[in-house]
C-alpha positions in Angstrom: -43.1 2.3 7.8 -40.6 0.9 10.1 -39.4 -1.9 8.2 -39.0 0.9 5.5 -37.0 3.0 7.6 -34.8 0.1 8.8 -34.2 -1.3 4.5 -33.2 2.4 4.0 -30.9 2.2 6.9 -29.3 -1.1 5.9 -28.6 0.0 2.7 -26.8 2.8 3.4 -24.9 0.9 5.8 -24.2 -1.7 2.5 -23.0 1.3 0.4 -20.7 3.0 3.4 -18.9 -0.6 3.7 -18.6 -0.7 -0.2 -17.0 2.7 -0.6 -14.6 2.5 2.7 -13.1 -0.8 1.4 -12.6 0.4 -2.0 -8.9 0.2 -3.2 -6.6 3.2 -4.1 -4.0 4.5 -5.5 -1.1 6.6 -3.9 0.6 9.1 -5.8 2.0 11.4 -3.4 4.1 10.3 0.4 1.8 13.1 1.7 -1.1 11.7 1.1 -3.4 11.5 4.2 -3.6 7.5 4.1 -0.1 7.5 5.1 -0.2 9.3 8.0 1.4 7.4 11.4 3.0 5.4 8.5 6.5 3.3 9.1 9.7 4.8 7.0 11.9 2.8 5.3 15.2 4.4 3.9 17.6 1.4 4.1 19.8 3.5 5.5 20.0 0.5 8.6 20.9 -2.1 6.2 24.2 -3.1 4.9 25.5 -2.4 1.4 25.3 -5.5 -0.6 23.5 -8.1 -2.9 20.8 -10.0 -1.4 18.3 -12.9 -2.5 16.4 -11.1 0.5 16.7 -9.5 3.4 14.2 -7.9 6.9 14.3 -4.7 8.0 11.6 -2.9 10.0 8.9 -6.0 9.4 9.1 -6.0 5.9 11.3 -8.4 3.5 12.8 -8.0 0.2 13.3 -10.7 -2.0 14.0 -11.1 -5.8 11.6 -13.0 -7.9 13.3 -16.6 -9.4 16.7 -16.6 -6.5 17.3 -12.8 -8.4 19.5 -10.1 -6.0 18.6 -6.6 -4.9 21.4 -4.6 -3.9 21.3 -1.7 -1.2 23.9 0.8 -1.6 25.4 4.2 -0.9 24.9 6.9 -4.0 23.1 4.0 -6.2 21.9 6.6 -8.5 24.1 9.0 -7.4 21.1 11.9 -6.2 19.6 12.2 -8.9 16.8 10.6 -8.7 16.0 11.6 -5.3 17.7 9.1 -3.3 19.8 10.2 -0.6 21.9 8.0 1.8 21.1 4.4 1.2 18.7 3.1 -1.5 17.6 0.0 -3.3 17.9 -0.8 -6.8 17.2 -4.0 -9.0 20.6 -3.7 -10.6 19.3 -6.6 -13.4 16.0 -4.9 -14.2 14.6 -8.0 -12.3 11.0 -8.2 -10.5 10.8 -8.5 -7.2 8.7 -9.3 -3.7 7.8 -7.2 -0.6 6.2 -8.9 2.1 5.3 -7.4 5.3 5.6 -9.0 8.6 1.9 -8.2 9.6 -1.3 -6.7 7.3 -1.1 -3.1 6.2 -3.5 -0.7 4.6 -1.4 1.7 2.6 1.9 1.2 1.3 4.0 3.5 -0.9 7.7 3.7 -2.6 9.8 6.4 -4.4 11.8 5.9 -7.7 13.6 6.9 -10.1 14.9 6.2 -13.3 11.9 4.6 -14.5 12.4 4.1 -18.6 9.0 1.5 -18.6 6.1 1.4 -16.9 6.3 -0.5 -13.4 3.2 -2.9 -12.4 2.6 -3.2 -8.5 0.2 -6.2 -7.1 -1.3 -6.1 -4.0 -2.0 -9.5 -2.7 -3.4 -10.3 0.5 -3.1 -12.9 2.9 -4.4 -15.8 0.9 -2.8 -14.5 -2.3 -6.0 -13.4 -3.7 -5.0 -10.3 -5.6 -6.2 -6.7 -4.2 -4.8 -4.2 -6.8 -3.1 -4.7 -10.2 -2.2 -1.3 -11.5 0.7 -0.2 -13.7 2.6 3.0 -12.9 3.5 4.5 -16.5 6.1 7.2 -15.1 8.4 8.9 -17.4 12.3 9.2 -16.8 13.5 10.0 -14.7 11.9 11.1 -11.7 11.7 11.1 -8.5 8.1 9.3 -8.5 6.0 8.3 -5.6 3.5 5.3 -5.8 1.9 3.2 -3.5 -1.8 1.0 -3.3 -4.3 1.7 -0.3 -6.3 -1.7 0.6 -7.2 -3.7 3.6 -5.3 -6.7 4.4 -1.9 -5.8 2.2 0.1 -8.8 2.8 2.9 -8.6 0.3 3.4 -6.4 -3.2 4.7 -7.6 -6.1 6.8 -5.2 -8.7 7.0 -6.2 -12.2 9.9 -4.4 -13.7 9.2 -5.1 -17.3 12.8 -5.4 -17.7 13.3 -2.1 -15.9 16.3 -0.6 -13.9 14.7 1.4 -10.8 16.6 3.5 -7.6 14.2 3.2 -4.7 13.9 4.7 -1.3 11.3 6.3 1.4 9.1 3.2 1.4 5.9 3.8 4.0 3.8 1.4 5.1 0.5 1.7 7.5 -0.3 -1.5 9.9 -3.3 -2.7 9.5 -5.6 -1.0 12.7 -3.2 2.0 12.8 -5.6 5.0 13.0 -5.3 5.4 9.3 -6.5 2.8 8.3 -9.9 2.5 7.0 -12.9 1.4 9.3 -13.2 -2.2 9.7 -16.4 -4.0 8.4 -17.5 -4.6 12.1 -17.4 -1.1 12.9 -19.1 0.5 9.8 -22.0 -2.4 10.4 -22.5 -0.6 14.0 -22.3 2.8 12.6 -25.2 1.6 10.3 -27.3 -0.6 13.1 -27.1 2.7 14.9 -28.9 4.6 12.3 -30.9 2.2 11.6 -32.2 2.3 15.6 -32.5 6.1 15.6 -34.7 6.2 12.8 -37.2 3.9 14.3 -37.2 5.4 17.4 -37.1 8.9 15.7 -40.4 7.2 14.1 -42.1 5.8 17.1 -41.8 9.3 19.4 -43.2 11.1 16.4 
């Protein structure tokens, strides 16, 4: 009967790490996974073109030596941008890598005309989350990919001319993030020794 007990136990323990590490996606800068997130608005970076460029432990870089430009009024308000924003003047696709893992990461846009793809790779490159955003013009939209160990995000603009702004991020650990493997194994252990001992005094 123990061993029964402590299978049962295991198993739910199995289940509780397959659901906690289960990817997502964002669709609103609200969303709960984002809380204690990091802002970016680009307000601190120049105006210019760049191959890439740091700011707050995340870099920007276009895909194949392509520029981004950061500038003031780059889609004028319209799309929700305000200050400072990033665009992808040449509809090209392009690279965000952050400094150290994260476990949610989001972006607003606007004048979408396609639908955007966003990868979510992790450390090793293995791929987390492939998911295209279909949004309609013009906006402003806001999409993002929940998953342990985001290293960087790649966004495939189909040829696409995008304003963006608000980026959040959540570091990896953060108290938003989900529960590491080693602590939902505990969780489960624990169970699994109350039950026993539930058993014996009974």
């Amino acid at each position: 009967m123990k061993t029964r007990y402590l299978v049962m136990c295991l198993f739910i323990t199995f289940l509780l790490s397959e659901t906690s590490f289960a990817t997502s996606i964002i669709t609103n800068s609200n969303d709960p996974i984002l809380s204690g997130s990091t802002l970016i608005d680009f307000e601190s970076v120049a105006a210019g073109d760049y191959a890439s460029f740091n700011t707050n432990g995340v870099t920007f870089s276009g895909d194949n030596s392509s520029t981004l430009t950061v500038c003031t009024g780059c889609g004028g308000g319209v799309f929700g941008d305000t200050g400072k924003s990033l665009n992808n003047r040449n509809g090209n696709n392009f690279t965000i890598t952050f400094d150290n893992l994260v476990s949610a990461w989001g972006i607003q846009g606007g004048a979408f005309n396609v639908g955007w793809s966003y990868i979510a790779y992790d450390s090793s490159h293995n791929v987390l989350l492939n998911d295209t955003f279909a949004n309609s013009c013009c906006g402003p939209f806001f999409d993002g990919i929940a998953a342990n160990g985001i290293k960087s995000i790649n966004l495939i603009s189909n040829g696409d001319w995008v304003v963006f702004d608000n980026m959040k991020y959540v570091s990896q650990g953060s108290s938003s993030s989900v529960p590491e493997p080693a602590t939902v194994s505990l969780i489960g252990l624990g169970l699994a020794g109350m039950a026993i001992r539930r058993r014996k005094s009974a």
